[in-house]
N, C-alpha and C positions, 0 to 999 in steps of 0.2 A: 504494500500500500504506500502511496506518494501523496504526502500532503503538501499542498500548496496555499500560504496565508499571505493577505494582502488587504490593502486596507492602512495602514500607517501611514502617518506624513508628520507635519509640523501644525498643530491647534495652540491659543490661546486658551491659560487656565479660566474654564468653565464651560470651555467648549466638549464638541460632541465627534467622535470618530465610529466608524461601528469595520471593523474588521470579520472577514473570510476566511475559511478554511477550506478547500475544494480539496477531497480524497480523489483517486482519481480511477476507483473504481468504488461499487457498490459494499457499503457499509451496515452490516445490521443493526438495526435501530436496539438493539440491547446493549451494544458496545457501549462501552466508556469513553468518550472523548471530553477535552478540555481544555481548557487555556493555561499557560503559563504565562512567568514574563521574568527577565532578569533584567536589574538595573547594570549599570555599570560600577563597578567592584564590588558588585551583592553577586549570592546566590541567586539560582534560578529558584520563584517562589509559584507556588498555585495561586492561580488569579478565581476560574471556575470551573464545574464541570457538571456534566449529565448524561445520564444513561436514558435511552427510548424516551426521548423527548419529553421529558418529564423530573419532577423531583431535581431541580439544581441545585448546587451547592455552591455558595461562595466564599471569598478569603471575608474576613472581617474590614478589612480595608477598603474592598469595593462595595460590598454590600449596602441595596437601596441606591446604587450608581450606574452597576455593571449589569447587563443582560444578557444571560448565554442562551440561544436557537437555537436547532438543526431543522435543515429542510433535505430528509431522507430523500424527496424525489429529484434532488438535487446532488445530494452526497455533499452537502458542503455545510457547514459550521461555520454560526456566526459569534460575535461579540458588540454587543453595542455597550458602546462606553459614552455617557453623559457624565458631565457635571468634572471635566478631569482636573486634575488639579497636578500639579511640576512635579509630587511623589509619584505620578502615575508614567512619567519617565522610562520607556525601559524598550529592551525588546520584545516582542509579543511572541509567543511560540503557541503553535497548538498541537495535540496528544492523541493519540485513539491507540486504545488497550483493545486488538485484534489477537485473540487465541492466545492468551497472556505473553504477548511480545508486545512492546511498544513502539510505535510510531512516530514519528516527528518533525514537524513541517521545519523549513528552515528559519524564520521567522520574520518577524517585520517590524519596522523601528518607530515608534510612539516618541513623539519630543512635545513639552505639553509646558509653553513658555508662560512666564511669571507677569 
């Protein structure tokens, strides 16, 4: 599986970006997929995630900000991100847990000026 994320650029804090994930073949909607993001000299942290379109999970940080999709008929995974603010900084990576091997798109770069 090839994930492909896009969707990053450069926003003013408060602004709004909403990032993709296109897999690049057919994904069961029971798999796990998710967002990361890693700042620059942090770890890579969980942003969110969800299994069959349903039940999400967020980091405390984004939470009531961040919004994670899938549109199965699509295979792609989204993120919408409101309300950013300059900690939300980082590279955006996103995940799909296929027959317990992980996946991982290459990422895309979120800059969320002051």
């Amino acid at each position: 599986v090839q994930l492909q994320a896009s969707g990053g650029g450069l926003v003013q804090a408060g602004g709004s970006l909403r990032l993709s994930c296109a897999a690049s073949r057919t994904i069961h909607s029971s798999v796990v997929m998710g967002w990361y993001r890693q700042a620059p000299g942090k770890q890579r942290e969980f942003v969110a995630s969800m299994r069959s379109g349903r039940d999400p999970n967020y980091a405390d940080s984004v939470q009531g900000r961040f919004t994670i999709s899938r549109d199965n008929a699509k295979n792609t995974l989204y993120l919408q991100m409101n309300s950013l603010k300059p900690d939300d900084t980082a590279v955006y990576y996103c995940k799909a847990n296929v027959q317990s091997v992980e996946y991982w798109g290459q990422g895309t770069l979120v800059t969320v000026s002051s």
